[in-house]
N, C-alpha and C positions, 0 to 999 in steps of 0.2 A: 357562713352565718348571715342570715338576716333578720336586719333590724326591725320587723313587722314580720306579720303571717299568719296570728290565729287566725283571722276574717275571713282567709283564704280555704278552697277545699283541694284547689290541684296547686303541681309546683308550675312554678313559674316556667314558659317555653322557652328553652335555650336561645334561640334570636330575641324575646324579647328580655332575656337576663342580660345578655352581650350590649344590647342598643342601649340598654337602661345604666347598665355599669358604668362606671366611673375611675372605679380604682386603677386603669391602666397611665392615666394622667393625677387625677388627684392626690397618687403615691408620693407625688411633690413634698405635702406638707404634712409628711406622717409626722415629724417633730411639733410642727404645729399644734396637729391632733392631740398629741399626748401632753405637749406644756399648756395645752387650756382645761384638757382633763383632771391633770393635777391641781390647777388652778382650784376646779370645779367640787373634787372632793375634798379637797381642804377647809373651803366654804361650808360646806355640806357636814363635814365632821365637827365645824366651829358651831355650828348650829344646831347641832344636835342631832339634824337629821341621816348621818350615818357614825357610828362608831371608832374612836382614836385608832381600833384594832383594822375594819376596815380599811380605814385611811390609807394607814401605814403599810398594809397587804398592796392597797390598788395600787399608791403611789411607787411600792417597790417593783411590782408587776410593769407595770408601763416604761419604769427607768431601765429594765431589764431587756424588755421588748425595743427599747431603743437603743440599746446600746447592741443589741445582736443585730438591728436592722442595718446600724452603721458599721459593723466587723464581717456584713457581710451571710452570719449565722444562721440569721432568719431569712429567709426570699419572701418577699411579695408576692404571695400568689393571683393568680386571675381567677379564683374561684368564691371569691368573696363579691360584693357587689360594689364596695366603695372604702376607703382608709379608716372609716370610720367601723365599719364590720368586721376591717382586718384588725385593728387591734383590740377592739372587743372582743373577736373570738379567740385571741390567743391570748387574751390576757383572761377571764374565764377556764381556759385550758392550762393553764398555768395555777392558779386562785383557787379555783372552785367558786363555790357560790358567792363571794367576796365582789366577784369581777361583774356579776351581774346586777351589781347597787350600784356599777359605775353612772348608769343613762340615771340614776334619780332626779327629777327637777330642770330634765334639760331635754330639749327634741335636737330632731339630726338639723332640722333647718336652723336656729340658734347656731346649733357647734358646727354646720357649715359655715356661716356667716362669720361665726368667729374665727374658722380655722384659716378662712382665704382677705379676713381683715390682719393678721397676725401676721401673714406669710405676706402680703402686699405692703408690709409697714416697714419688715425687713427688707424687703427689694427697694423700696424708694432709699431707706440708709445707705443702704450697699451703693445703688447707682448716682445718688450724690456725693457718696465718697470719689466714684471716678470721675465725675466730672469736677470737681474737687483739684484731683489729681492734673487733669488734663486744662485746667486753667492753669496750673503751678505750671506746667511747662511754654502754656503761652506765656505769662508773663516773661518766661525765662526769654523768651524768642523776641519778646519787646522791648527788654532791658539793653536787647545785647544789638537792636538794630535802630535807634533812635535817627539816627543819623543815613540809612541806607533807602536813600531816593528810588524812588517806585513811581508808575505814573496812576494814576486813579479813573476809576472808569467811572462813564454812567449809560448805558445803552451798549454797554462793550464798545464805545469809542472810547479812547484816551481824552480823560476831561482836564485835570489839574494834578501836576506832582506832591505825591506824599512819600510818607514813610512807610519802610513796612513793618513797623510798630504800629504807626495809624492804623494801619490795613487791620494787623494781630487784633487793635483792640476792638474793633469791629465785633471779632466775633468772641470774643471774650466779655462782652457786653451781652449778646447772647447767650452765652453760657451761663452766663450769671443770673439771666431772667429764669435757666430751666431750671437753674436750682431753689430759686424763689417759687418759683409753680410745683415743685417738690415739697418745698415746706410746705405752702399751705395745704396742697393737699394732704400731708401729714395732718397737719391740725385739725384739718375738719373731721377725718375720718377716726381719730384717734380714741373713738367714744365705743365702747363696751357690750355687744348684743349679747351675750352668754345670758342667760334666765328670760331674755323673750319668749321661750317653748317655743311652739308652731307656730301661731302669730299672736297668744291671748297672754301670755303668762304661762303663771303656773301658781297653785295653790296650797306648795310647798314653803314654808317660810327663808326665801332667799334673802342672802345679802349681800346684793348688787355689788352696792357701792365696794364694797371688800373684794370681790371677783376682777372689779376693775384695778384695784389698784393693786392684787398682785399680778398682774399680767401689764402695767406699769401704761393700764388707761389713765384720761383723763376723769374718766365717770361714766357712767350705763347709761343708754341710750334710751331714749324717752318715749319712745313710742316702740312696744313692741312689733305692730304689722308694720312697720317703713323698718324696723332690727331687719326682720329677716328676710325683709325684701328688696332691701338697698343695695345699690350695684354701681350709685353714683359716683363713688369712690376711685370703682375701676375705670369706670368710664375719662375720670378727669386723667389716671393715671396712664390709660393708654392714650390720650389727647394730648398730655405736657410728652409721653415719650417721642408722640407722633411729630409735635415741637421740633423736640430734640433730637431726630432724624431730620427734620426738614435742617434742619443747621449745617449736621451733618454733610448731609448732600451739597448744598452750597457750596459748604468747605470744599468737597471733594470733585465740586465739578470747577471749582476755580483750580483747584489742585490740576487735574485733569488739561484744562487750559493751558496753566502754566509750563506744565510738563512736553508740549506741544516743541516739535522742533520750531516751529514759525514761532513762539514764546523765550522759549529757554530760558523761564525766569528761576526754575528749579531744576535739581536731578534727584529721583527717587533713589531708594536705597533697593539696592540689588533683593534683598529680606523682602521686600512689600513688592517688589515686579515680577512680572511673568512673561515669557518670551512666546513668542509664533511659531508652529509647527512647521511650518511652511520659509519664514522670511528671515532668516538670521537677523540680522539689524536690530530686529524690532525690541523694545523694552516697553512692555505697556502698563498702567496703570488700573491693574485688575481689580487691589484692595479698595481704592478709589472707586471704581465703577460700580463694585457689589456693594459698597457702603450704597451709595447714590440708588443702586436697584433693591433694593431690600429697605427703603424708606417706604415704596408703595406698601410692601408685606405687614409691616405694621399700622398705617395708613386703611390697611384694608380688616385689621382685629379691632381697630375703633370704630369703623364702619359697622360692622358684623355684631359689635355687642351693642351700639345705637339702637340695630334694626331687632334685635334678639329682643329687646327693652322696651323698643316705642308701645306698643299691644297690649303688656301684660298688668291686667287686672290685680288690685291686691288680694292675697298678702303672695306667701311663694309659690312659683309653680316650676315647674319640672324644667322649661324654659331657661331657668338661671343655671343650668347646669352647663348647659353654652358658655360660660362665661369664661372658664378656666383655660381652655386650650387657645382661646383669644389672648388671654392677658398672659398667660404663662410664655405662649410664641413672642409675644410685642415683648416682654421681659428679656428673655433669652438672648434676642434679636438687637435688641438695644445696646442692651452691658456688652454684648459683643462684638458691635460695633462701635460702641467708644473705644474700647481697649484696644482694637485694632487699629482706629485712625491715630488715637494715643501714639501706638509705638512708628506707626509710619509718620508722624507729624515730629517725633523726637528724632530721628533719622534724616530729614528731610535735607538738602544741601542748597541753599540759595544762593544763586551766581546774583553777585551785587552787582559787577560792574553793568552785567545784559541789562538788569533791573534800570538800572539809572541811564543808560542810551537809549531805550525804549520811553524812556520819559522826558528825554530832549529831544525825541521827535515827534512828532501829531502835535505841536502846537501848544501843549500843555502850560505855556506861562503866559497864554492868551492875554487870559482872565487879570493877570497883573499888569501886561501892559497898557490892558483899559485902565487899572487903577492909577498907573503913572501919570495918565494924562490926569484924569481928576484930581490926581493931588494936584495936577499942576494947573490947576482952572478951569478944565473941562468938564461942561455937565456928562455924567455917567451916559444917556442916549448917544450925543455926540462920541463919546469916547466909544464906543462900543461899535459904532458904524466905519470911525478912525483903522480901528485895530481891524475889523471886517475886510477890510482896502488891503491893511497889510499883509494877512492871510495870504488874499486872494494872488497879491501879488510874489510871495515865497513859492504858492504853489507854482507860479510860471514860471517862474525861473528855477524851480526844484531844490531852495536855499530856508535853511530857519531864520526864524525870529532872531537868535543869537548871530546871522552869518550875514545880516543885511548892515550897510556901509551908515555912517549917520547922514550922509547926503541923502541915500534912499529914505531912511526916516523923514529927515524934515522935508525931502519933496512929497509926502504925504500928509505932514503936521510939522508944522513950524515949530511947535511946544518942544520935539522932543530936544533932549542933548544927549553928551557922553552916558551919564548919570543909569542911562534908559537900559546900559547893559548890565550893569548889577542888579536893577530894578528886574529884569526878567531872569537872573541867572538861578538855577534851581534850588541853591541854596540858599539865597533871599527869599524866593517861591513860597517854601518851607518855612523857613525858620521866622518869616515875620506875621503869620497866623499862628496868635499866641491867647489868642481867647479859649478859655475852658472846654474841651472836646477836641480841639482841632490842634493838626499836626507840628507847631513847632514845638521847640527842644523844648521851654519852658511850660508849655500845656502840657505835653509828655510828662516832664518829670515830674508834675503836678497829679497827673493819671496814676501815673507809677506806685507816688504814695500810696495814693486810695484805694490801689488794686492789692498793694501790699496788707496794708490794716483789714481789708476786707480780707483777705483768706489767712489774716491772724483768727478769726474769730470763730 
């Protein structure tokens, strides 16, 4: 069945019905399709313009059509042109003339717009419930390691030891912005195009505001040519997922890193590795790498509906039909890669003690034993050229900061004393940066709260 064709005198030519179709992707949101339908003739019977009897025929026809789509009953065929032709014409075939009062007062571009704003509003829910989820486990990972010394990078050199709670909240502070960039694009988008028609209206006496609020909008959208030709929604949406892969990746290339024999700050769980065809030994971090490769894939559906977008004149054009297989791929690709880092991130096994030898080496309590001199009189330049001396002279002799005699100290600085080994020892390092963000035990538990009352809400 198609939705147009008096105007026409031949059928349409099999390659261009195929190029034109839709419904082998838009099949997506045939629930969509039918809970904005219902929406539509409910409206439509409140107003008089179709009959209680009607109503109750369409609305039972569509709940029927849905529930055979989901047992299986009904197939999708490929001989319709789009979801919206498929359940018109079997609800019609079903109805009788009933089914064909369903389009009164509404165009396909409207109940497009509506159908992939409906189906977009429940994918951002669902994907903030998982990351949702997958903050609940950082936190768990940060609770339980306050105290478990790490060295901290900046350049991939070892800069200053932290924790690997510090580390956890890193990216849990990211997570937190993607879910903020969820909501708001929830809010902005949350507005109602159903009774835009084509891009004029319509001269049917609608009632918007009631279409929105059973479909649990905010309110109808105020311009009908930017209704049905709006796509900015998706656009942010696939930009916050694209976000929220670049995280991703991060995670899993630090992951990747650590995993490293020359690291050994973790061991993967057998569930998330894949071994070598070739090298026995090998345990490699596959889940990790396809996370990190499949960032570009979504990366590249933001790109693709940008450029689908930059060009098009108002109100809809055929153009927008692009849009679906972009956002539905970046959708797919996303939820499924939280879920996956999810359960390898809950599995994960962190060697504490590697963690903490690797941050009493490369120098890492530098930076405090500049501070010791300045507490102890020295201008911070001075101090910083002091400690440079020291360095240099650990590396000649192949000894840390912790292993040099105080004779060697004060033949470099008269200032230092005894004092100067707890002052650089890694849990002074730590525990005495206690300002709000940073890693001691009391900024932590301080974090802790806030991250807790935050995913109370």
């Amino acid at each position: 069945m198609k939705l147009w064709g008096g105007r026409f005198t031949k059928e349409t030519n099999q390659l261009v019905h195929n190029f034109n179709a839709s419904l082998s992707f838009d099949q997506k949101f045939f629930e969509e399709d039918i809970d904005g339908s219902i929406a539509h003739v409910t409206m439509l019977a409140r107003q008089g313009i179709l009959t209680e009897e009607d109503k109750t025929a369409i609305i039972n026809g569509l709940n029927g059509i849905r529930e055979d789509i989901k047992s299986g009953a009904l197939a999708i065929g490929e001989e319709h042109e789009d979801i919206h032709s498929f359940v018109e014409a079997h609800l019609t075939e079903r109805i009788g003339e009933a089914g064909k009062r369903l389009h009164t007062g509404r165009s396909r571009n409207d109940q497009v717009a509506l159908d992939m704003k409906l189906y977009t509003r429940k994918e951002i829910k669902e994907m903030d419930s998982l990351l949702k989820a997958l903050l609940e486990s950082l936190l768990r990972i940060i609770k339980e390691n306050t105290e478990t010394i790490m060295p901290g990078f900046t350049h991939l050199q070892k800069a200053q030891p932290i924790t690997l709670a510090h580390h956890m909240g890193a990216y849990f502070e990211m997570f937190k912005r993607d879910r903020s960039r969820l909501h708001d694009i929830y809010e902005r988008m949350n507005y109602c195009p159903l009774g835009s028609g084509a891009l004029a209206g319509t001269t049917y006496p609608l009632d918007r505001d009631y279409t929105a609020s059973l479909l649990d909008f905010y309110g109808p959208s105020l311009n009908s040519m930017d209704a049905v030709s709006d796509r900015d929604y998706l656009i942010e949406f696939c930009s916050a997922m694209s976000i929220i892969m670049m995280h991703l990746s991060r995670f899993c290339e630090e992951i990747i890193i650590w995993n490293t024999n020359e690291y050994q700050f973790i061991e993967i769980d057998d569930s998330y590795s894949t071994g070598s065809s070739i090298m026995p030994q090998k345990k490699n971090p596959d889940i990790a790498e396809l996370i990190r490769g499949k960032t570009g894939r979504v990366y590249g559906s933001l790109t693709s509906l940008l450029t689908t977008m930059k060009g098009l004149s108002l109100a809809y054009n055929k153009d927008m039909q692009e849009d679906k297989e972009f956002a539905f791929d970046a959708i797919d690709t996303t939820k499924g890669c939280i879920v996956l880092f999810h359960g390898m991130l809950d599995t994960l096994t962190f060697q504490k003690e590697r963690m903490r030898k690797s941050a009493e080496g490369g120098f890492t309590n530098a930076t405090d034993a500049a501070d010791y001199l300045v507490n102890h009189g020295v201008a911070f330049r001075d101090a910083h050229g002091i400690v440079g001396q020291l360095v240099l002279y650990c590396i000649e002799k192949n000894i840390s900061l912790s292993e040099m005699s105080l004779e060697e100290y004060k033949a470099i600085s008269p200032v230092f004393e005894n004092d100067i080994y707890d002052a650089i020892s890694m849990e002074t390092c730590v525990s005495k940066r206690n300002t709000i963000g940073a890693p001691g035990t009391e900024a932590m538990a301080q974090v802790i709260r806030i991250y807790e009352e935050y995913l109370k809400e």
